[in-house]
LUMSE-55045 format. One record per residue (C-alpha): x, y, z. Coordinates in nm, 2 decimals, always signed. Last residue first. Example, Ala and Ser with C-alpha at 12.3 -4.5 7.8 and 13.67 -1.06 7.14 Angstrom:
<recs>
+--------+--------+--------+
|     px |     py |     pz |
+--------+--------+--------+
|  +1.37 |  -0.11 |  +0.71 |
|  +1.23 |  -0.45 |  +0.78 |
+--------+--------+--------+
</recs>
This chain:
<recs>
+--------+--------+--------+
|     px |     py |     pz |
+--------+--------+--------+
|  +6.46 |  +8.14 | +11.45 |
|  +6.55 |  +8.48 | +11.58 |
|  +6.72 |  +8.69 | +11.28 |
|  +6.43 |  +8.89 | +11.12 |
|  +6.26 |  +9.00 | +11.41 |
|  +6.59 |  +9.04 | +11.65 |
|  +6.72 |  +9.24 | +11.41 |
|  +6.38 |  +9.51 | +11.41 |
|  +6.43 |  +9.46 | +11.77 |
|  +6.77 |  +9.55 | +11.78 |
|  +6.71 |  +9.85 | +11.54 |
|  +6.48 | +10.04 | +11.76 |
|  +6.73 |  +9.96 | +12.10 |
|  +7.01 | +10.12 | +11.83 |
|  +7.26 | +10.00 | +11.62 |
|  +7.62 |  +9.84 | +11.64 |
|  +7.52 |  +9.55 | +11.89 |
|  +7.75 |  +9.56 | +12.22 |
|  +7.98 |  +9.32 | +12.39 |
|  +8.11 |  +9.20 | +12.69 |
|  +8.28 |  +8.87 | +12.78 |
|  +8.30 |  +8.73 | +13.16 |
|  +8.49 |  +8.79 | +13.49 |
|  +8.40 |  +8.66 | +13.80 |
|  +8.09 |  +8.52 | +13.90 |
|  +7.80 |  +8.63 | +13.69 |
|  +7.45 |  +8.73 | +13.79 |
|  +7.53 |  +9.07 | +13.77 |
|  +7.81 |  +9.15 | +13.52 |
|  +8.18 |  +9.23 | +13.54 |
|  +8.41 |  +9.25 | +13.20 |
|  +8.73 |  +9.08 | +13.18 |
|  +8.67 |  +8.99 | +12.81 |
|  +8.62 |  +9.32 | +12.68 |
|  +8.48 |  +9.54 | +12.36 |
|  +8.35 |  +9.22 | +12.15 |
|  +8.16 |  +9.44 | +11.91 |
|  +7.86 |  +9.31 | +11.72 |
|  +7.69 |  +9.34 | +11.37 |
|  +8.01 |  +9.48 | +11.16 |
|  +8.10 |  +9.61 | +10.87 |
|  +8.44 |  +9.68 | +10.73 |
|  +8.58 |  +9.97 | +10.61 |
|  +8.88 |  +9.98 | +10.90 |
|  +8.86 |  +9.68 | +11.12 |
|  +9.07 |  +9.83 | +11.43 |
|  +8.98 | +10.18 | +11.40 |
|  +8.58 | +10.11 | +11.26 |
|  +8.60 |  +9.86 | +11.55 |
|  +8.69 | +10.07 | +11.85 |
|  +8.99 | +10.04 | +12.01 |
|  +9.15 |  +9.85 | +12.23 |
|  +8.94 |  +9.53 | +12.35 |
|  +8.85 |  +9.47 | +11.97 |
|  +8.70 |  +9.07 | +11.91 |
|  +8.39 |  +9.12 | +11.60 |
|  +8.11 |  +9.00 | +11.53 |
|  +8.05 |  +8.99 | +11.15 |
|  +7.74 |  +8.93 | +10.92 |
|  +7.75 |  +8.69 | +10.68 |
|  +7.67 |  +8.73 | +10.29 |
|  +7.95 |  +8.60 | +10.13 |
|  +8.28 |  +8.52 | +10.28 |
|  +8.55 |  +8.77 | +10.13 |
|  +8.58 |  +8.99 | +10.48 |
|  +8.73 |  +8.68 | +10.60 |
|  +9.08 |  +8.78 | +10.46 |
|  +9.24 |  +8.50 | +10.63 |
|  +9.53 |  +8.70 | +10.78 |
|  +9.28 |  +8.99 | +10.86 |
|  +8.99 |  +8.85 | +11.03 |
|  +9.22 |  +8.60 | +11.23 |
|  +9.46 |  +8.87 | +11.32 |
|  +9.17 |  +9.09 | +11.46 |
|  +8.97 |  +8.82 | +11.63 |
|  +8.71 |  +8.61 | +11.47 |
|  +8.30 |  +8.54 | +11.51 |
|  +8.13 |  +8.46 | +11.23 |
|  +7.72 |  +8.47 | +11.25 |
|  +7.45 |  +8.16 | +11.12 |
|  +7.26 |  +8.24 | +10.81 |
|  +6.86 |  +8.11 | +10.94 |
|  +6.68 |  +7.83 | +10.89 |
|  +6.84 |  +7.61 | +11.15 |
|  +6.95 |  +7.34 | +10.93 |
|  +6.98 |  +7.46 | +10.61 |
|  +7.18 |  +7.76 | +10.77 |
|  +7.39 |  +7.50 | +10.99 |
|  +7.46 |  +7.33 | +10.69 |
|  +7.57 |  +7.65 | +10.50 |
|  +7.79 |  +7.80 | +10.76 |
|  +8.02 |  +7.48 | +10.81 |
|  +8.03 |  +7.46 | +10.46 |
|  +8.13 |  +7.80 | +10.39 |
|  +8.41 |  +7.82 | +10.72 |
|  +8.55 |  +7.50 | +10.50 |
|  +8.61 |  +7.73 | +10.22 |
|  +8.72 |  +7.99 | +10.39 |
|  +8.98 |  +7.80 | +10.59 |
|  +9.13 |  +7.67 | +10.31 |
|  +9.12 |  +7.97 | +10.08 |
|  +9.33 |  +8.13 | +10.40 |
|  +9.55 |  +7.85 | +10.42 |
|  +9.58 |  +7.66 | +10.75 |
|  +9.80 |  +7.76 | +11.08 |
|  +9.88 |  +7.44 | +11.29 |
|  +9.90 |  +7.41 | +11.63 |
|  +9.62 |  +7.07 | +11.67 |
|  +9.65 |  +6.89 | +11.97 |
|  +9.85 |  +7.09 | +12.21 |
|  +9.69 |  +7.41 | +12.12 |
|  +9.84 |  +7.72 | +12.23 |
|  +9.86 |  +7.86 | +11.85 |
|  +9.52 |  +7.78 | +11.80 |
|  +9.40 |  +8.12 | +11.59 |
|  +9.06 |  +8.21 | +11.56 |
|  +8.71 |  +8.09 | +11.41 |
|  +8.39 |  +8.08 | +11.67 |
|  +8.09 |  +7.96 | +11.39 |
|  +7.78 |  +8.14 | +11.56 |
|  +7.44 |  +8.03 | +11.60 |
|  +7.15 |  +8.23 | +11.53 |
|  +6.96 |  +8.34 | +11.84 |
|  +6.65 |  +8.15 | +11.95 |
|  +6.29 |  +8.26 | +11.92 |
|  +6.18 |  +7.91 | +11.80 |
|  +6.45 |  +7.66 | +11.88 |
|  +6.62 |  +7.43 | +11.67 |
|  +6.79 |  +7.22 | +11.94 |
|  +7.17 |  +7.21 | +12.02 |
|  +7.41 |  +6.88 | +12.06 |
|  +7.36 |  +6.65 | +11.72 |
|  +7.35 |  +7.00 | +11.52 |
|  +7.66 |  +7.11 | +11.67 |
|  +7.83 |  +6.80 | +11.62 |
|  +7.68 |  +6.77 | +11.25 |
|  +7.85 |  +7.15 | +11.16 |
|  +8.16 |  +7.02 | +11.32 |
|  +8.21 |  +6.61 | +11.09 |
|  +8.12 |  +6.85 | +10.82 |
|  +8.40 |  +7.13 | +10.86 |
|  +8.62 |  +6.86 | +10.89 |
|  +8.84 |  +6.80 | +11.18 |
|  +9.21 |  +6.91 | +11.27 |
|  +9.16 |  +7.34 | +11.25 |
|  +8.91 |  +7.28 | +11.55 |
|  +8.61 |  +7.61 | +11.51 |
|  +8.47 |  +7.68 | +11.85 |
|  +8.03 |  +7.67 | +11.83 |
|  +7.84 |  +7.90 | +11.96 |
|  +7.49 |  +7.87 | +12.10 |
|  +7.19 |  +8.16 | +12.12 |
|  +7.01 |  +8.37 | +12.33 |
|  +6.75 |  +8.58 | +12.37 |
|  +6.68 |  +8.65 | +12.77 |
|  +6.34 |  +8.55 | +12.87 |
|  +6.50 |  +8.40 | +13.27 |
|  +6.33 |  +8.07 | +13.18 |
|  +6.58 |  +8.09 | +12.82 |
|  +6.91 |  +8.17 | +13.00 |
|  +6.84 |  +7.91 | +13.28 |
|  +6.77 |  +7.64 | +12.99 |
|  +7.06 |  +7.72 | +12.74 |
|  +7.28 |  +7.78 | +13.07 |
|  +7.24 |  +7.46 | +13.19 |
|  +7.21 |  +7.30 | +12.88 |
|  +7.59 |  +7.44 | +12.77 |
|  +7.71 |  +7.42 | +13.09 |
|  +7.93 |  +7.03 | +12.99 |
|  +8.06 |  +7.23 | +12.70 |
|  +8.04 |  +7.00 | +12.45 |
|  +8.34 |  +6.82 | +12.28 |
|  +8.36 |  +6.59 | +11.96 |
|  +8.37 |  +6.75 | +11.62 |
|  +8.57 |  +7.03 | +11.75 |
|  +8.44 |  +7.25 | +11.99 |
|  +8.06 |  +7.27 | +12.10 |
|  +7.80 |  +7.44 | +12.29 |
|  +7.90 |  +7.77 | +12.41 |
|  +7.65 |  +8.03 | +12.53 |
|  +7.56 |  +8.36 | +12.34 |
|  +7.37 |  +8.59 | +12.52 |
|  +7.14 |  +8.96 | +12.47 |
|  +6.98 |  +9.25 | +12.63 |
|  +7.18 |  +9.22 | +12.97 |
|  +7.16 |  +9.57 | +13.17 |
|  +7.08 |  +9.34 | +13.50 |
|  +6.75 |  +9.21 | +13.47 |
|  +6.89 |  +8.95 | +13.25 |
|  +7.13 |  +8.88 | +13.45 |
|  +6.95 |  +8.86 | +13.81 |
|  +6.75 |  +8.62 | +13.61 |
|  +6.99 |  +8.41 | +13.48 |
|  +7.21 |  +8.34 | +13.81 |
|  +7.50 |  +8.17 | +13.66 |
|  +7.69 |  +7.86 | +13.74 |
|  +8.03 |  +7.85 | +13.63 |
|  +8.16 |  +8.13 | +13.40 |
|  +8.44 |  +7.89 | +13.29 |
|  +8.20 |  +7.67 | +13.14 |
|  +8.11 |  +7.90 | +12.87 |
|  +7.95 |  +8.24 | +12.83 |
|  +7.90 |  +8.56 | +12.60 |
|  +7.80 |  +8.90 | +12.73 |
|  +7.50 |  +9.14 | +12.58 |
|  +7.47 |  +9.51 | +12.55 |
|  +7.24 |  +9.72 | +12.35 |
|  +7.25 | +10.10 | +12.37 |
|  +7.56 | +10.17 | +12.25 |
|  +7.78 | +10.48 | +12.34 |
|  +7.91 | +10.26 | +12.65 |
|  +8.13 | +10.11 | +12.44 |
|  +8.33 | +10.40 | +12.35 |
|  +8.30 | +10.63 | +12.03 |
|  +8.62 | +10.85 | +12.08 |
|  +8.85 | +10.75 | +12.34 |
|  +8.81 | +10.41 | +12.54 |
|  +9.08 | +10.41 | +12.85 |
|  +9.07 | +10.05 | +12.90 |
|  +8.90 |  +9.85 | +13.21 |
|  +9.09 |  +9.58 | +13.38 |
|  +8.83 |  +9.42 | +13.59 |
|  +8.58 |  +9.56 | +13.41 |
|  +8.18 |  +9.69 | +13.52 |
|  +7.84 |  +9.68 | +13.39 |
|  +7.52 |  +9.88 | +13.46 |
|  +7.73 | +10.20 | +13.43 |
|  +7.79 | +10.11 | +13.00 |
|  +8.18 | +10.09 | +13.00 |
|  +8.38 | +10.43 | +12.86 |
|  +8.58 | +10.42 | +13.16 |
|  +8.47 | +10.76 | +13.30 |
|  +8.08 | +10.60 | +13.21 |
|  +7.87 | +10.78 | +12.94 |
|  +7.57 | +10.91 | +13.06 |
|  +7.23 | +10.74 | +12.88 |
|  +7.03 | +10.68 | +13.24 |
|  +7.28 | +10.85 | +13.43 |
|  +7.02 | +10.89 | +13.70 |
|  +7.26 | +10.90 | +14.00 |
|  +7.15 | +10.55 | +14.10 |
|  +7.38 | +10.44 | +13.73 |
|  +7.67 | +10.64 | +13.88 |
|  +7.70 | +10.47 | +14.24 |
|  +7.62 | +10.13 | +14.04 |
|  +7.91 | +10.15 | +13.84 |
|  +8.11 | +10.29 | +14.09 |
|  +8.05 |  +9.98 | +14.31 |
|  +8.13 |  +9.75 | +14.03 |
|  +8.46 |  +9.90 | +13.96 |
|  +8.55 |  +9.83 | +14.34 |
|  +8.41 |  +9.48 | +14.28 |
|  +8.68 |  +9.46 | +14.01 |
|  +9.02 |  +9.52 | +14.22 |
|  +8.86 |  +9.20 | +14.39 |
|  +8.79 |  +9.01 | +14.09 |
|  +9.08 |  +9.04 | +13.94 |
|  +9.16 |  +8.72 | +13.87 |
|  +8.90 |  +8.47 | +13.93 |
|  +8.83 |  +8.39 | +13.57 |
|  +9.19 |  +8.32 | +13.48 |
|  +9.13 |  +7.95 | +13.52 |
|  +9.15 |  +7.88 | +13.17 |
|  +9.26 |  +8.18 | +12.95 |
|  +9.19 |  +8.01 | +12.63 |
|  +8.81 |  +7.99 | +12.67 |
|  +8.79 |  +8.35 | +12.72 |
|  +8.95 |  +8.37 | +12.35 |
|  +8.62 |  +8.26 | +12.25 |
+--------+--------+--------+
</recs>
């Protein structure tokens, strides 16, 4: 995720964001059971840096999950997933070579703690979409109950090792492969992650039957991805959850607690 690019930038923040914290919990003890918080977040979470959400804000959803990589460090599971946390993805692979060296860690806490969760994998413009999609099958088990995975695809601009900026037919037709071994593999249509510039400079809306989730820290999606669908929101990445040091991804599914579980049914493993 685009966490992953701001390396050591966990930390920041975290003061001015335990004062967020506080609030949160000062308005979630004052029943607001379904009450929108001031800074449009959901009052079991907090952010570090939290945006002024107008219209339809984040905390107008009902089901919330965060995303995680190394940089989270360790994690207390259970207090997250008895902390407003419905839902994680964890990082497992990059490239056709690297694993995130918490991906077990946080695989295994996430699933003793009975939180549904799943692996993502971060797309390397400079290896084949073959050489990734075995990579990711070599490093995370088919698990009954788990999560589909998800192919991570956005810009490396900062990358030292591989800068460059494929073709949009390119990078769709290796983003197919990459989908369809993992969905002969795991059984079930794995989901795209992408950013806005991603999504639009490679016109991703043209892959077939995958369900988006989508990066918008400023706006809601139907603003910033007009007339497309979408399964998940990305709303923050300097969000503040129990269980987690520092700063970490938010995001929210785009239907209701009824209509998670009826997702959950047909899209867990």
């Amino acid at each position: 995720m685009v966490r992953d690019r701001r390396r050591g930038q966990q930390m920041r923040g975290w003061i001015r964001g335990l004062a967020v914290i506080a609030l949160a919990a000062v308005v979630a003890s004052c029943g607001g059971g379904g009450g929108q918080h001031p800074q449009g977040i959901p009052p079991q979470f907090g952010d570090a840096r939290p945006h002024p959400w107008y219209g339809r804000t984040p905390a107008g959803y009902e089901v919330h999950g965060i995303d995680v990589s190394r940089w989270q460090g360790n994690i207390d599971w259970y207090a997250v997933a008895t902390g407003g946390v419905s839902f994680a993805w964890i990082k497992a692979t990059e490239g056709g070579d690297v694993a995130d060296p918490m991906f077990r860690t946080n695989w295994e806490g996430a699933r003793r703690a009975g939180l549904p969760r799943g692996a993502y994998h971060y797309y390397y413009f400079c290896r084949t979409a073959q050489e990734q999609a075995e990579w990711f099958i070599r490093n995370v088990p088919a698990e009954r109950g788990a999560l589909p995975p998800v192919l991570d695809m956005e810009w490396t601009h900062t990358s030292r090792t591989c800068p460059g900026r494929p073709s949009p037919e390119w990078i769709r037709t290796e983003a197919e492969i990459f989908l369809s071994l993992l969905t002969r593999y795991y059984g079930q249509r794995p989901v795209v992650y992408t950013t806005v510039d991603f999504f639009r400079d490679n016109e991703m809306w043209r892959l077939n039957g995958v369900e988006f989730w989508l990066r918008s820290v400023a706006g809601h999606p139907q603003q910033v991805y007009p007339g497309h669908d979408w399964t998940f929101w990305q709303y923050t990445g300097t969000g503040l959850a129990r269980g987690v040091t520092g700063e970490v991804d938010l995001n929210a599914f785009g239907g209701s607690h009824r209509q998670w579980l009826r997702w959950l049914a047909l899209r867990s493993q």
